[in-house]
Every structure is written in C-alpha cells, then in structure tokens.
LOPA-330652 format. One record per residue (C-alpha): residue number from 1; x, y, z. Coordinates in steps of 0.001 Angstrom, whole numbers, plus 500000, padded with zeros to 6 digits. Layout:
LOPA-330652
(NUM, (X, Y, Z))
...
end
This chain:
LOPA-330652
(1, (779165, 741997, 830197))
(2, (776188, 742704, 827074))
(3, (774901, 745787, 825680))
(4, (772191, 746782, 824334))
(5, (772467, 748947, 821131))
(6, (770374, 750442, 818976))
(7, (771087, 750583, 814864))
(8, (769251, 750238, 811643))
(9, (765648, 750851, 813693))
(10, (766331, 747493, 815218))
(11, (767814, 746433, 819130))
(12, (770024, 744156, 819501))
(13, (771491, 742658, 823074))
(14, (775044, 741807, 822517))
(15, (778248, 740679, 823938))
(16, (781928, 740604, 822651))
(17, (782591, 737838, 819859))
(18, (779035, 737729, 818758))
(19, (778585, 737865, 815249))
(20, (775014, 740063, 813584))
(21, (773532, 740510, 810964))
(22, (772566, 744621, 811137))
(23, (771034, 746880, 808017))
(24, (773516, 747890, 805342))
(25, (776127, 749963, 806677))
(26, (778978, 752018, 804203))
(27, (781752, 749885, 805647))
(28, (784005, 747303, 803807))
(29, (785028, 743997, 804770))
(30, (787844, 743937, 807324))
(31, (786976, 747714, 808669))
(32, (786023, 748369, 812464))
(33, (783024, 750854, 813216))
(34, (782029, 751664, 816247))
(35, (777562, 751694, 817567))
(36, (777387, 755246, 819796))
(37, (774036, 754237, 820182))
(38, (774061, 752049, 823622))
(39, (770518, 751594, 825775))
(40, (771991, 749651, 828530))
(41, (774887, 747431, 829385))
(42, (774642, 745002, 831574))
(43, (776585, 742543, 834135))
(44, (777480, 743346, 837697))
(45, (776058, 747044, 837957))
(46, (773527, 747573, 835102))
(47, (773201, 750852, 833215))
(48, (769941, 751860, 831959))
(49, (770238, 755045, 829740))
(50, (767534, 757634, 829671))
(51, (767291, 757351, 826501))
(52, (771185, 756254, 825995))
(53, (774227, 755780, 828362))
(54, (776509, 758409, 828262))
(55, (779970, 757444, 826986))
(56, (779619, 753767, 826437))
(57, (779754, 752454, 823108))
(58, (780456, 749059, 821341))
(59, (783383, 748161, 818489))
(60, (783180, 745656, 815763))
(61, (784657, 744312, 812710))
(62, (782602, 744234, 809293))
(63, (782980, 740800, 807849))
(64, (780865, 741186, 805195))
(65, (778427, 742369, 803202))
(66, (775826, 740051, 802091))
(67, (771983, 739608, 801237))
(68, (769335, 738398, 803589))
(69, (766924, 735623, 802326))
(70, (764745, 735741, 799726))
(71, (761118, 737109, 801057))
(72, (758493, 736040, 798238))
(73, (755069, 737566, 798700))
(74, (752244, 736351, 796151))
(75, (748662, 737786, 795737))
(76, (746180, 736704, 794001))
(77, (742710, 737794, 794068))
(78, (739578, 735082, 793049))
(79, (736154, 735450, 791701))
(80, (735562, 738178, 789253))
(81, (738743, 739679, 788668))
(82, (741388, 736514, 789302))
(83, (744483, 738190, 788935))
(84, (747830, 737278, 790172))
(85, (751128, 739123, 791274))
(86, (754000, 737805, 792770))
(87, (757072, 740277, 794201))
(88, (760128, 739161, 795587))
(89, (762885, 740992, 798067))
(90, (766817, 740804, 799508))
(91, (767546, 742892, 801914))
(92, (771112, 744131, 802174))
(93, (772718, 743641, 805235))
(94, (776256, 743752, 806815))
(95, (777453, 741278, 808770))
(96, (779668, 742545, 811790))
(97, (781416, 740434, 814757))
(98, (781525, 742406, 818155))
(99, (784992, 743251, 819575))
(100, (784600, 744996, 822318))
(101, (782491, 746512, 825017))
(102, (783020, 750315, 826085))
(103, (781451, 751209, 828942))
(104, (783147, 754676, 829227))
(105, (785674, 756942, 827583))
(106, (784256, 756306, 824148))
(107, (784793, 758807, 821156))
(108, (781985, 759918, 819327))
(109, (781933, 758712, 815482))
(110, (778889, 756918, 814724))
(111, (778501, 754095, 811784))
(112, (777454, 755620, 808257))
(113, (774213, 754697, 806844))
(114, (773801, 753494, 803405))
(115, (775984, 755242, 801133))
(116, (773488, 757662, 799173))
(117, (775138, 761160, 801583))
(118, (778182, 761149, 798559))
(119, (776067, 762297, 795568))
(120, (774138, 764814, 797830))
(121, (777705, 766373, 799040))
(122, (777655, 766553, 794797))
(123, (774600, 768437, 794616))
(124, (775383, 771406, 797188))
(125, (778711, 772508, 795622))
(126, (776779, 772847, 791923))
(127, (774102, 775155, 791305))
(128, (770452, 774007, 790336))
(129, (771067, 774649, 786125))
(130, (767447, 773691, 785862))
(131, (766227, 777635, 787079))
(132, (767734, 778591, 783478))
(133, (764598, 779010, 780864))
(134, (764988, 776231, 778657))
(135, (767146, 774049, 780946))
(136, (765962, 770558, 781911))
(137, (767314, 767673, 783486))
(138, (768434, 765843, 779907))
(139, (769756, 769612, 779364))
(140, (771767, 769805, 782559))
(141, (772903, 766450, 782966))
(142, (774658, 766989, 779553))
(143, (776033, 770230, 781066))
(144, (777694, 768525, 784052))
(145, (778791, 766032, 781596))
(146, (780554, 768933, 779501))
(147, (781775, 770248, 782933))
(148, (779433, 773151, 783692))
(149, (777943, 772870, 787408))
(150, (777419, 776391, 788554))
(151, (775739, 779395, 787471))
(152, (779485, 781479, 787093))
(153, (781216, 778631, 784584))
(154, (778162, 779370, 782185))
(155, (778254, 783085, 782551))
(156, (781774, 783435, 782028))
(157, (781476, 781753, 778839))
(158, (781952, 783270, 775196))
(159, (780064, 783215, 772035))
(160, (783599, 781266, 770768))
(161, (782952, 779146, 773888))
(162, (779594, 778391, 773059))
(163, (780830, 777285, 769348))
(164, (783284, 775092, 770590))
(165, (780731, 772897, 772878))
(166, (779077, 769655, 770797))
(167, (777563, 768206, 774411))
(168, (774655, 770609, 774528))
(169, (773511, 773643, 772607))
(170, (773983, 776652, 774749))
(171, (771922, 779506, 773923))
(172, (773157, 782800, 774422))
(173, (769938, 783771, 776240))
(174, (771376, 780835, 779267))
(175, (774256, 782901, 779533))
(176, (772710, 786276, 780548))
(177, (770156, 784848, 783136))
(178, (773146, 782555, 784249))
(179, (775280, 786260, 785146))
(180, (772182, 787512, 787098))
(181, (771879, 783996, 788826))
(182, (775328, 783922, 789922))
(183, (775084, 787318, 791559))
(184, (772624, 786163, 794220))
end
C-alpha cells in the first residue's frame, strides 16, 4: 500500500519504512507526527481524494533535523560594468521515516510548521506600547524587558514607581494616555 501526501508545498508518494527528506517541521528527533494531508493511497482499491481522502492519514518518526546541500549561485555580469556576486543557501529540512499507513479512522492533528507561531502567541497577550507618544520599538522592547506588556501595568503605575525604574525613562505623560488606552 503507498500514499500520496502533500507537505511543505511538495508531493511525495510513499510507503511504510521509507525514509524523506520534507521542509523543516517543529518536531524533535525521536517524536512521531502524523501528514492529514493524503491525495490518494494506493494498492488493491485506489483512493483518489477530491482534493484529499477523507480520514486517511500517514505516521512517522522524526529522525532528524539536518541541512540540505549547499546551493551556490554566482553572477557575474561582463562588458561595461563586470561585477561579480556570489550567494550561497541550506535549506533546513527534517528527515522523517514512515511508520504507518492510515487509510481510515485517523485523528485530526496536523504537523507544525516552522516554529515562528510561539513569539506571535507573545504578541497577542501584550498590548502594542508603540501607540504611546514617545514610545518606540528601542522604548518598548526595554519596557517588556522591565516587565511592562500591556497598557493597564503602565497605568497602574506611580510617580514612586516611575522613580524606581532604571530600564527606561517613563514619562508621566505615558501613563495617562496608557489609562485611556487600557479602557478600550
């Protein structure tokens, strides 16, 4: 029995103990994740999804995760101008051995991505300090450093408070638009 499945913007036709290489996935070594994303199997009665098959999806094991080859690409441009550039690239990749093959009765949990979704999950719980006149990012990066993250922790503060703070100068000024921020 193979599948078809569908991650990282690539296909890849599959069966169980075959080992890929797939785009980075937020998975360590020795984990099993599990591809929701099945075209078709295939075998005695093929399954052709429209545009996936319901239910069926495939298990693996991460092995590792490792770089792809070094890709090298050089211009260089003749006659008047003769200039030269040369970049280079390594992908990330993870490398995954296939387990097993579910054609039904499979739960839904698809693989993560890369793993940039923690510091957005960050962001949302903290207000944006940078609506405060005066307030930059240099200005509230050294806030979060000194622990304020939301519009209330600033407007609650004190004029001993603001004393007391060596991070960042807080002007008195940040505090006031800071209370009428934090009502809505």
């Amino acid at each position: 029995m193979f599948a078809v499945l569908k991650t990282g913007g690539k296909q890849y036709k599959v069966q169980a103990g075959d080992v890929l290489r797939v785009e980075k996935l937020a998975a360590d070594a020795g984990d099993t994740i599990q591809f929701d994303e099945i075209l078709m199997l295939g075998g005695d009665a093929p399954v052709v999804g429209a545009p996936l098959v319901d239910g069926a999806a495939v298990k693996a094991e991460v092995i590792d995760q490792i770089k792809g080859e070094k890709l090298i690409n050089f211009v260089k441009r003749r006659r008047k101008h003769s200039s030269k550039r040369t970049k280079g690239h390594r992908q990330k990749l993870t490398l995954v051995r296939i387990t097993e093959i579910l054609a039904s009765g499979a739960t839904k949990s698809a693989p993560k991505a890369a793993a940039k979704a923690a510091p957005a999950a960050d962001a949302s719980a903290s207000d944006d300090l940078t609506q405060l006149t005066g307030v930059g990012p240099a200005a509230a990066k050294k806030l979060a450093e000194a622990g304020f993250t939301s519009f209330a922790q600033i407007a609650a503060l004190s004029e001993d408070d603001i004393a007391g703070i060596e991070a960042v100068k807080v002007k008195p000024e940040w505090v006031e638009q800071a209370k009428e921020l934090a009502k809505g």
